[in-house]
N, CA and C atoms as a LAMMPS dump frame, in Angstrom:
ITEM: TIMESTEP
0
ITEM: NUMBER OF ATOMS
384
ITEM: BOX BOUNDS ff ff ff
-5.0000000000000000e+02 5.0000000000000000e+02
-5.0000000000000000e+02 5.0000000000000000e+02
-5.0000000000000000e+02 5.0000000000000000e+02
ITEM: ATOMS id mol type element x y z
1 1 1 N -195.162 -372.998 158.04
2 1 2 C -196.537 -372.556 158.148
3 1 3 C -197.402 -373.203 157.097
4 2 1 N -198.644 -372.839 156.901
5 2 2 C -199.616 -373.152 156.469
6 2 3 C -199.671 -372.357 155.033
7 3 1 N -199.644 -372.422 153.933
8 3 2 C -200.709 -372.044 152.729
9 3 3 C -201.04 -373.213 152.017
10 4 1 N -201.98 -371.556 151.454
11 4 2 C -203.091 -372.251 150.23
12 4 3 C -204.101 -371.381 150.514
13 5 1 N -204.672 -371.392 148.909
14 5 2 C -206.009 -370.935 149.11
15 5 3 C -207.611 -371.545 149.083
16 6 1 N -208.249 -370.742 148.744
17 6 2 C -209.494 -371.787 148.626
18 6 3 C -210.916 -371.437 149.955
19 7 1 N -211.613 -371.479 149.427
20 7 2 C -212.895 -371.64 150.358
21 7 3 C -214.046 -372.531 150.397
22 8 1 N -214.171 -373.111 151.764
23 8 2 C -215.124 -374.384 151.487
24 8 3 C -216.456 -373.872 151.646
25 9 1 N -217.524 -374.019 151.005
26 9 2 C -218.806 -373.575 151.748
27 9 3 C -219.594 -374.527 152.112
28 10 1 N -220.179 -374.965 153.244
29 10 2 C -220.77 -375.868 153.127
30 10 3 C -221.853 -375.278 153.237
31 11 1 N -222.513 -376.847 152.717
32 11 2 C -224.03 -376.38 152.356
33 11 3 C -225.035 -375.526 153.573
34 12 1 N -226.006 -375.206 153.372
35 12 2 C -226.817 -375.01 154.226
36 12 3 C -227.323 -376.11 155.383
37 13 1 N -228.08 -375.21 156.316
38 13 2 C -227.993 -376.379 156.905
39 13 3 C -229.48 -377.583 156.974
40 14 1 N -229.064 -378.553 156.775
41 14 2 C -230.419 -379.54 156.424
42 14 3 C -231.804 -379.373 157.515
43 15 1 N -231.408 -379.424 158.385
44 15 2 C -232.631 -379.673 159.431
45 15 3 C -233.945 -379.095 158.547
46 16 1 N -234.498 -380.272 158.935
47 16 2 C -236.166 -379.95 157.995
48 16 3 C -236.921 -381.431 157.738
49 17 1 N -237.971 -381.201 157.556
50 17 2 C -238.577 -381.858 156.719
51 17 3 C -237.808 -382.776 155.292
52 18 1 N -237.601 -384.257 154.994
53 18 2 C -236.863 -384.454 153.778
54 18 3 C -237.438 -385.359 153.11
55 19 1 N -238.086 -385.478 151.681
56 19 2 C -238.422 -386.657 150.882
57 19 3 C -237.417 -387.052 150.116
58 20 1 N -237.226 -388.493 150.049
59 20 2 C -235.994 -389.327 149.581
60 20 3 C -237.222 -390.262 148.374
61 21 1 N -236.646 -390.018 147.402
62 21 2 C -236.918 -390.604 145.904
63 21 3 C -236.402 -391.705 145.544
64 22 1 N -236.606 -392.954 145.616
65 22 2 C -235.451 -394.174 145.378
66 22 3 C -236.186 -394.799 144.496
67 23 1 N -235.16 -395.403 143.156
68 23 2 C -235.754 -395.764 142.058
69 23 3 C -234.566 -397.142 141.843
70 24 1 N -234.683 -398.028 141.83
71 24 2 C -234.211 -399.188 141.401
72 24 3 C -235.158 -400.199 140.66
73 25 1 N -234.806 -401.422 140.436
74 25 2 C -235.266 -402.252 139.456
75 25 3 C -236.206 -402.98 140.198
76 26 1 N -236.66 -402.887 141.195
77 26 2 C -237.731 -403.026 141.571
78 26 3 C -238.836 -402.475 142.101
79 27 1 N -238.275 -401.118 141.654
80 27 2 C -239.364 -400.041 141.011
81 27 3 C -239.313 -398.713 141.636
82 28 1 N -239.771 -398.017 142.58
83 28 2 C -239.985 -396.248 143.175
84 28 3 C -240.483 -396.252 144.229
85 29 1 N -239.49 -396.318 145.484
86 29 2 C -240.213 -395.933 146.937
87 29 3 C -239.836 -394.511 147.467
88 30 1 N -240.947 -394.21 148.154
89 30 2 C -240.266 -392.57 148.853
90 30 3 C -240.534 -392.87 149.906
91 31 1 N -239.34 -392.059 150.576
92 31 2 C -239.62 -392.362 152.372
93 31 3 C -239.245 -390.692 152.386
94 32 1 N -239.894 -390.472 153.699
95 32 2 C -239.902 -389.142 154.406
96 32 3 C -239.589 -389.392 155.364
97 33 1 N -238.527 -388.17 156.323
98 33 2 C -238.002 -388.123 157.94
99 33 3 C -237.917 -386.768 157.96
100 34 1 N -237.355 -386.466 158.909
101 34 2 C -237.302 -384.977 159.69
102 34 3 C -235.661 -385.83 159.904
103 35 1 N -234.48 -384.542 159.263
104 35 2 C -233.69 -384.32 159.93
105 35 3 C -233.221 -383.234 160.778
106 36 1 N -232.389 -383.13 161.571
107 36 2 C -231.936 -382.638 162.288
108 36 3 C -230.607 -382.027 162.218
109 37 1 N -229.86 -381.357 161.67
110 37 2 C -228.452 -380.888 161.237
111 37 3 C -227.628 -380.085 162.427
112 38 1 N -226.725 -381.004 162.703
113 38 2 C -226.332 -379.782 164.008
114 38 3 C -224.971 -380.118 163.774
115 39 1 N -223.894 -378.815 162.986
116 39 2 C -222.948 -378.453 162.793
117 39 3 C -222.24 -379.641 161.736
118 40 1 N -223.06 -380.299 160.488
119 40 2 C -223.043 -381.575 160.231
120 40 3 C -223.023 -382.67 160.627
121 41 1 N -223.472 -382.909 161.61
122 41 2 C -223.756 -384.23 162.535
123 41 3 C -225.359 -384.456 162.069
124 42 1 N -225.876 -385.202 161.516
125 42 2 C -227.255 -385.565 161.204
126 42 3 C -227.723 -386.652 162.43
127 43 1 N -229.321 -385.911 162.89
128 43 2 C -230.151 -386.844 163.422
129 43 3 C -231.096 -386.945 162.867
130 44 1 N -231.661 -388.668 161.912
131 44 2 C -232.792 -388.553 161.283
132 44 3 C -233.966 -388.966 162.033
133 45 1 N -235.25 -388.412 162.317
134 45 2 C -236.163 -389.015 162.959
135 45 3 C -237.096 -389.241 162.297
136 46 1 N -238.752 -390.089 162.811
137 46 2 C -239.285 -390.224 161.774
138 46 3 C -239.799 -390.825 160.46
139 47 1 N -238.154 -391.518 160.592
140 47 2 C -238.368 -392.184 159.097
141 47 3 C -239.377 -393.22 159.229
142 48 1 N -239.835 -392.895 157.388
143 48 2 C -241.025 -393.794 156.521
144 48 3 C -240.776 -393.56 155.57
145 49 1 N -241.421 -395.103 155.265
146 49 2 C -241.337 -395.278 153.344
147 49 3 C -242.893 -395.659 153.324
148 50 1 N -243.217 -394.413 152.383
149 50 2 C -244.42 -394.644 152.569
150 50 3 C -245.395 -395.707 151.928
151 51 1 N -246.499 -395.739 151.986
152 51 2 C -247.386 -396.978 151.388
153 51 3 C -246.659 -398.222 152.607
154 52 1 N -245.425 -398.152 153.279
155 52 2 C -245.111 -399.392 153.701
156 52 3 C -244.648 -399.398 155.237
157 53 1 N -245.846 -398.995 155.882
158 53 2 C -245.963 -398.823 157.442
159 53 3 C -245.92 -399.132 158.635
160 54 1 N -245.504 -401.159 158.557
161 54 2 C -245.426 -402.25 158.915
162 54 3 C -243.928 -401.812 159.475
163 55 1 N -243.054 -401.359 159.085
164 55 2 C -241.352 -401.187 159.843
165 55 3 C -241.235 -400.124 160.7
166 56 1 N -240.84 -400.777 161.849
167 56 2 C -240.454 -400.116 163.531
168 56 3 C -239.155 -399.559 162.715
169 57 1 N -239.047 -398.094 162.593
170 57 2 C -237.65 -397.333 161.924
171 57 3 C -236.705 -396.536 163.62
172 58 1 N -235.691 -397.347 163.421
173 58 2 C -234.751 -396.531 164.651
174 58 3 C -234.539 -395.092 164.382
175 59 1 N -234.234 -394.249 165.024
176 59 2 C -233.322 -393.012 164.902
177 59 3 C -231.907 -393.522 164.18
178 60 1 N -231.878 -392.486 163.024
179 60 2 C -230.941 -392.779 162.012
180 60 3 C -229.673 -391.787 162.079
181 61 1 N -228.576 -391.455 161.771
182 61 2 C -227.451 -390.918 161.656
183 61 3 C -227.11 -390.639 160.905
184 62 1 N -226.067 -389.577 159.91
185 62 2 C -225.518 -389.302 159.195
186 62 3 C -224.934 -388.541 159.399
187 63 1 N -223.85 -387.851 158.344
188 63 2 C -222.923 -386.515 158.24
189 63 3 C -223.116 -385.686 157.046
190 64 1 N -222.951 -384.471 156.913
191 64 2 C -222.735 -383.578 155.597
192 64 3 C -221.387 -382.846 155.95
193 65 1 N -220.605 -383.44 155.032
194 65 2 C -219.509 -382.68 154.859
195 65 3 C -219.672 -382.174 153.447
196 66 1 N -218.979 -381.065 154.115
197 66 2 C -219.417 -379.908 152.993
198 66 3 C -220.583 -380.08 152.264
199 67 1 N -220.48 -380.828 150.332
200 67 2 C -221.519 -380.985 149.959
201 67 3 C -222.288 -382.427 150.013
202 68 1 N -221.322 -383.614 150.742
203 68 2 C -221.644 -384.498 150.461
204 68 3 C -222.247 -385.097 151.703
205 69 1 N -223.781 -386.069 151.331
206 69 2 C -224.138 -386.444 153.005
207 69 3 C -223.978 -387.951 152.457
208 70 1 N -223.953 -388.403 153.683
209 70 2 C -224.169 -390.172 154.027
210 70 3 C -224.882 -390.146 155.217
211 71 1 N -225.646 -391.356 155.628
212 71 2 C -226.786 -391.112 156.822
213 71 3 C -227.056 -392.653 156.568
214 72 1 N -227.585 -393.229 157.456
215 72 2 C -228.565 -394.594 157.524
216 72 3 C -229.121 -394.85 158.738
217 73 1 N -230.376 -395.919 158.426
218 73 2 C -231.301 -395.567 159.302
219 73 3 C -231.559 -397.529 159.071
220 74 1 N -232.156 -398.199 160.853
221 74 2 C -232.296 -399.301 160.711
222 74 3 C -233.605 -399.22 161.162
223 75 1 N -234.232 -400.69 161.19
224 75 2 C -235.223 -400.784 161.641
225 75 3 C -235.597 -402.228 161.46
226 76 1 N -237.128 -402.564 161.921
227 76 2 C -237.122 -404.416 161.768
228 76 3 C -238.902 -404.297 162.079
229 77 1 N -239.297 -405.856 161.264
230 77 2 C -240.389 -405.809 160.952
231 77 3 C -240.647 -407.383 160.925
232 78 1 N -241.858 -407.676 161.278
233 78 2 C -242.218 -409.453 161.434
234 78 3 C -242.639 -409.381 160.047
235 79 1 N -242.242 -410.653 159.194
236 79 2 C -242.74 -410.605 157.893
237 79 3 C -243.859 -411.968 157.865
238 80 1 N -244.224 -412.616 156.967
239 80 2 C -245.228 -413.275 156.582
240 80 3 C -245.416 -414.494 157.646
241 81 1 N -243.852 -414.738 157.857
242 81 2 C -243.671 -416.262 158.418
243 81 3 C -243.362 -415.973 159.827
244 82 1 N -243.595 -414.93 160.105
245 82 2 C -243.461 -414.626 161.732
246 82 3 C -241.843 -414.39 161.87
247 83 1 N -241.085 -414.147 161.307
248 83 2 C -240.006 -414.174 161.32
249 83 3 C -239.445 -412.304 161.699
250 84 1 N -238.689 -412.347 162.546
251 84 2 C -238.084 -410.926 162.49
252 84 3 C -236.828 -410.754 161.188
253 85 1 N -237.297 -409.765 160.566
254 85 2 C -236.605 -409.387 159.384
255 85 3 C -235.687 -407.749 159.977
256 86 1 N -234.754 -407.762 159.996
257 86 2 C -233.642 -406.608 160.348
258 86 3 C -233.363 -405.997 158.325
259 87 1 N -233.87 -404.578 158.605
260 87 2 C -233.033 -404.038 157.816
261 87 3 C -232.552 -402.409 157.508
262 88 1 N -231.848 -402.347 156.656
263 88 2 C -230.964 -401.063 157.3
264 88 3 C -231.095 -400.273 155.838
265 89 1 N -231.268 -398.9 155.866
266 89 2 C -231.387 -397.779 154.411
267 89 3 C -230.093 -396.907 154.686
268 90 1 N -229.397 -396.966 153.754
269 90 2 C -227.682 -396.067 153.322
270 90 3 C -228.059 -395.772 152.165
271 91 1 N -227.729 -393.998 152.59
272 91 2 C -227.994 -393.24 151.595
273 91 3 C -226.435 -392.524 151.765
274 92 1 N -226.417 -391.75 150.477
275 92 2 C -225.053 -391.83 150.245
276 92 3 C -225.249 -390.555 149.082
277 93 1 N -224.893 -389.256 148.912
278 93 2 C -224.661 -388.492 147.587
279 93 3 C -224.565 -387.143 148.026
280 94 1 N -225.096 -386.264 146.984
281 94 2 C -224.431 -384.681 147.03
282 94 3 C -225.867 -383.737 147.402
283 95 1 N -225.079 -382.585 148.197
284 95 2 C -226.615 -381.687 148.381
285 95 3 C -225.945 -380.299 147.812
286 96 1 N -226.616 -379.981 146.84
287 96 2 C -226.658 -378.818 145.973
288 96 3 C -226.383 -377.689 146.928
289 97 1 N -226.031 -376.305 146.222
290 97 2 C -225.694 -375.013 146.924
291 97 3 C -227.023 -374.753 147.676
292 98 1 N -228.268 -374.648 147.252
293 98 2 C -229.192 -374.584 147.464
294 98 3 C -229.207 -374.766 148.88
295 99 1 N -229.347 -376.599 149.151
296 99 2 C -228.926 -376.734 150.491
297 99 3 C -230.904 -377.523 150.758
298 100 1 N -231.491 -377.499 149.49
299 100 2 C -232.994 -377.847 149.323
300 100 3 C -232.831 -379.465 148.5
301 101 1 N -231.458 -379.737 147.702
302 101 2 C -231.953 -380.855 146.485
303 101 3 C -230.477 -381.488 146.22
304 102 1 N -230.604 -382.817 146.138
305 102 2 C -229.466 -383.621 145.414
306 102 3 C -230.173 -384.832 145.11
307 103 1 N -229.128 -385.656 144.976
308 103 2 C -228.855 -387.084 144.224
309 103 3 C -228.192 -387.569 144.274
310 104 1 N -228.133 -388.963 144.727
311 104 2 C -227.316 -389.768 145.397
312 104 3 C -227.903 -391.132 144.622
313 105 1 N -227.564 -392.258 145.637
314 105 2 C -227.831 -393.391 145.732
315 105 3 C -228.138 -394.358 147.346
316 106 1 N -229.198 -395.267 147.354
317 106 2 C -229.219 -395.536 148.446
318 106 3 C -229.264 -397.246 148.231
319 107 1 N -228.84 -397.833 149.474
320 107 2 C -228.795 -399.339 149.571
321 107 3 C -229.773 -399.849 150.505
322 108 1 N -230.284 -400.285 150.46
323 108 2 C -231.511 -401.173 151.614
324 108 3 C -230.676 -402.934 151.769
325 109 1 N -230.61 -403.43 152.783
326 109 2 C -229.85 -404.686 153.317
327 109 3 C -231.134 -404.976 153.985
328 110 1 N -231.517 -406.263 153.765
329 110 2 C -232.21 -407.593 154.553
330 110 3 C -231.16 -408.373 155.267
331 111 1 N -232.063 -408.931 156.618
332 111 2 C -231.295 -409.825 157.426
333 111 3 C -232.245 -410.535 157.749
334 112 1 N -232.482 -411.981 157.049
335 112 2 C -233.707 -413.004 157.695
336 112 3 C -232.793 -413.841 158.073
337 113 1 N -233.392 -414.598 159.581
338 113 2 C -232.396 -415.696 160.115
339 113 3 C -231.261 -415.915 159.242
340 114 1 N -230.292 -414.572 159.341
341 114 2 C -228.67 -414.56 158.486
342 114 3 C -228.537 -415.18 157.437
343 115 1 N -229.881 -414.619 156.447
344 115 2 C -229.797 -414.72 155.404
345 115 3 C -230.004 -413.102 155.256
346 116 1 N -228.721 -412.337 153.832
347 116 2 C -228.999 -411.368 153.344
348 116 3 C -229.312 -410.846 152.347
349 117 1 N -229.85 -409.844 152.226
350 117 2 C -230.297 -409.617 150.751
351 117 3 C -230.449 -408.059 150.433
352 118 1 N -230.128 -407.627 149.314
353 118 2 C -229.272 -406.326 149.248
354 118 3 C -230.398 -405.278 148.087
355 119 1 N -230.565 -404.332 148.015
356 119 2 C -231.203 -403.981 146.697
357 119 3 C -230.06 -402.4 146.797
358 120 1 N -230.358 -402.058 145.717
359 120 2 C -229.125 -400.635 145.254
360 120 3 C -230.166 -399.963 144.386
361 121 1 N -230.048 -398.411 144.582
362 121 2 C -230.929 -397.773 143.361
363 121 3 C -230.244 -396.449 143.504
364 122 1 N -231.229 -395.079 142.391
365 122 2 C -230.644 -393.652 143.147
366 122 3 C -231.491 -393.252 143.497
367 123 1 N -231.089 -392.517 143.991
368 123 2 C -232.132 -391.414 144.892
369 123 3 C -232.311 -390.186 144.736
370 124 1 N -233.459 -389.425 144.7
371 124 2 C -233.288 -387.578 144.712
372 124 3 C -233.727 -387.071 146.328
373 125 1 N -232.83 -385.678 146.873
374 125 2 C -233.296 -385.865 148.042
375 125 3 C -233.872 -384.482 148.134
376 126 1 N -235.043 -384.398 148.513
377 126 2 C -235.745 -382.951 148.388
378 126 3 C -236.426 -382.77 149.524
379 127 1 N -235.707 -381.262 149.624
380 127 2 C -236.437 -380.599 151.131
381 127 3 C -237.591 -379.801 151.454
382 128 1 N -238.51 -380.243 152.255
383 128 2 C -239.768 -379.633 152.264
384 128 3 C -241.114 -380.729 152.215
């Protein structure tokens, strides 16, 4: 048989309104979406980074197990040279008991004619 003890709680559940805080070395973007939480299966809709309104954002995905979520979201945008630019936001960290606030880290990936280019920062993720 089975023992052990222990109890998992997982967090609350996300669906809501969410601002994402990303701070790397090339400086502080926030993007906002509406997720969707259904039994930890994340649907993000919505997404924006704001001030930067120019990117067609797909419906994004993620999971929360227990306390920890991962999610990413793609999207693509003509840049200066007429060129379609593909790129993709992975977010990645912990959501407090609360079930309102964490901190993570997120990655943004460029794809210009298969050339890539990567930026890394952290993130705070706050609900409401």
């Amino acid at each position: 048989g089975c023992s052990g003890g222990g109890i998992v709680t997982q967090a609350t559940n996300l669906t809501g309104n969410w601002t994402m805080t990303n701070s790397s070395s090339s400086g502080v973007t926030t993007a906002k979406c509406n997720i969707v939480d259904s039994s930890g299966s994340l649907t993000i809709y919505n997404f924006d980074i704001v001030g930067d309104e120019s990117k067609d954002w797909n419906t994004g995905y993620g999971t929360l197990n227990g306390s920890t979520i991962s999610a990413s979201v793609s999207g693509s945008y003509t840049n200066i040279y007429y060129q379609t630019v593909s790129t993709t936001v992975y977010f990645e960290g912990t959501i407090d008991s609360s079930g309102i606030y964490g901190t993570g880290t997120w990655i943004q990936t460029y794809n210009v004619s298969g050339n890539f280019y990567s930026y890394t920062g952290t993130t705070i993720f706050t609900k409401g």
